[in-house]
N, C-alpha and C positions, 0 to 999 in steps of 0.2 A: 584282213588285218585292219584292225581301228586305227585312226588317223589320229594324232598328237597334236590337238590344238595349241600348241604352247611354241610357240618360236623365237628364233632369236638374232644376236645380231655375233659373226665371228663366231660363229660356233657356242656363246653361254645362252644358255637358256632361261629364258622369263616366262613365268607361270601366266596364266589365262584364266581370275576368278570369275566366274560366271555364276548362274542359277545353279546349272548341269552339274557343277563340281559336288560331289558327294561328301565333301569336308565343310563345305558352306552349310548344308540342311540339317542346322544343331535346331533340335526344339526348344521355344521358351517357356513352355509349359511340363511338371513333371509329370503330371498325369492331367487326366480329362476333368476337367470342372474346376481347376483348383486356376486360383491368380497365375499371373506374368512372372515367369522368375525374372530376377535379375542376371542377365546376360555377362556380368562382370563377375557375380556372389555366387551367384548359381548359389540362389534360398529364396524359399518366397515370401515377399512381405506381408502376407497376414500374420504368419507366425510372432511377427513383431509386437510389442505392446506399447502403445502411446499413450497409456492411460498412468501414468508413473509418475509420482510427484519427481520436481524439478530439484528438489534436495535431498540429503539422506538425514535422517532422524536417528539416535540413538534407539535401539532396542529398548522397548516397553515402554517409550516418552511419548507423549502426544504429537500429533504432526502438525498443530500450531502451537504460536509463539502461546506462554501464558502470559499474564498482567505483570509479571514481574518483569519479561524481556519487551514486552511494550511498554512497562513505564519510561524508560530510557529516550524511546520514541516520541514519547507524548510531555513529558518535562520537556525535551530539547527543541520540539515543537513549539510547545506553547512558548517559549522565551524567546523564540524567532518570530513570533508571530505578533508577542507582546514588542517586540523591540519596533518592531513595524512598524504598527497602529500608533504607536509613542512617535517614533519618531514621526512619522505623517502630521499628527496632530502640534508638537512641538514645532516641526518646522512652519504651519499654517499660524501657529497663535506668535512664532515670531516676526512673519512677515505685518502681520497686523502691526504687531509692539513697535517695530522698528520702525514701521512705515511712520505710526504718530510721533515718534520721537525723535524724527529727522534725520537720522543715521543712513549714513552713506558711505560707501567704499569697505574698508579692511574691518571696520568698529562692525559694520553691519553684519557680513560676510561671520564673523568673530561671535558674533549676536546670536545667529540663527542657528550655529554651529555647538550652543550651550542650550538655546532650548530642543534641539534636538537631542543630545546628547541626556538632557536633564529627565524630559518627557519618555524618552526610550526605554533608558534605562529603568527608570522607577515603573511603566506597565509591563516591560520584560521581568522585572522582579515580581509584580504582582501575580501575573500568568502560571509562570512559574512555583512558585507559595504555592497558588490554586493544583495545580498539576500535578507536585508533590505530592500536596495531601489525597488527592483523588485515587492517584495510583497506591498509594501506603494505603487507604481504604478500601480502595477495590481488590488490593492482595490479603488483604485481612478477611474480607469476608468472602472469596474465596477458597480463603484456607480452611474456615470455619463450615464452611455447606459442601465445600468439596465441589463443588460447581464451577465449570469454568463457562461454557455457553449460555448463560440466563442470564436475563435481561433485566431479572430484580435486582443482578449484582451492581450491574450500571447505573440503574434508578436509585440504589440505594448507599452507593459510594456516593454519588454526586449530590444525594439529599444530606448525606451525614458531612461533605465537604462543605457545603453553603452553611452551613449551622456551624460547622465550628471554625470559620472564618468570621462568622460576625456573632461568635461567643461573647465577644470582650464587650462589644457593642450595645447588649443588654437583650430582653428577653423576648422582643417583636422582633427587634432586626433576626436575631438570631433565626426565628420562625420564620421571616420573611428571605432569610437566607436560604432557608431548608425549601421552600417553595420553588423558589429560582432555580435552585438546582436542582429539584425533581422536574421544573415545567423544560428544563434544555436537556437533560437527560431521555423524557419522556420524545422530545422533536428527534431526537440523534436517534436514539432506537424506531421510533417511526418510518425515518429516513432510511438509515442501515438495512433494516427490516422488512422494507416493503411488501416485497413480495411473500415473502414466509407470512407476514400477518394477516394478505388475501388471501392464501389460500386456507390457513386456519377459519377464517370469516366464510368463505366458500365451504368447507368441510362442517363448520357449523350449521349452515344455512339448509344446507342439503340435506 
């Protein structure tokens, strides 16, 4: 007769988990070759897929934003950005003004607080203006090429935004407008693009 390793105190009984116990040796594998189940799921994680975008997309819609859900982004941007550089700049050309004009205490304080406010506001307006028109142009020619990834759309909103910001201006500015914003259009896609653009350059080359 086999012996009961399990003893106890007053007669109850306390079990004795060991190796030996034949309830202990559950495998974690369901067959040979295949990953570690999970001991809790019992399912093995390869089956899983982690290659899943992090959002759910409407049926038949693109799985990025287009120009119209990034103008939103890129106006409220530029106005924070413009509000920045304004104010930085206003508060520097106040501390100069103030400093020559003797102003101390509350007048100053009061001083600095108007050309920042002044300065801010008026390049967060301008950014802004800018930003509008970018994205109204870059949705437009969009719509019209049906292209959303190309890089002419960006060269070519940002050339047609420079020209007709300095439309009023007369007919160099205007040109000189259309330049400037193809030569920072041309950097930004450079930038964004890097790599796509070597390995075109590589695929060329070869």
């Amino acid at each position: 007769m086999a012996m009961d390793n399990r003893s106890g105190i007053l007669g109850l009984v306390s079990p004795s988990y060991g190796a030996s116990d034949p309830g202990m040796n559950v495998p974690l594998t369901s067959n040979p070759g295949l990953s570690q189940l999970s001991p809790y799921l019992n399912f093995d994680p390869s089956y899983l897929q982690t290659s899943q975008p992090e959002f759910i997309a409407l049926e038949g819609q693109p799985q990025k934003r287009g120009r119209f859900e990034l103008a939103f982004s890129q106006i409220g941007g530029s106005c924070l950005i413009g509000a920045g550089l304004g104010g930085g700049q206003g508060l520097y050309r106040g501390l100069m003004e103030t400093a020559a004009a003797g102003h101390t205490g509350k007048i100053r304080r009061t001083q600095l607080l108007n050309y920042m406010m002044k300065r801010g506001s008026a390049s967060a307006n301008t950014l802004g203006v800018v930003a509008f028109m970018y994205s109204g142009l870059g949705w437009l020619i969009y719509y019209l090429r049906g292209s959303h990834e190309d890089h002419y759309n960006t060269a070519a909103a940002a050339t047609m935004t420079g020209m007709l910001y300095k439309s009023t201006a007369g007919l160099k500015k205007c040109a000189a407008g259309g330049l400037v914003g193809l030569g920072l259009s041309a950097l930004v896609v450079a930038f964004t693009s890097r790599d796509k653009l070597k390995d075109q350059y590589a695929a060329h080359r070869y």
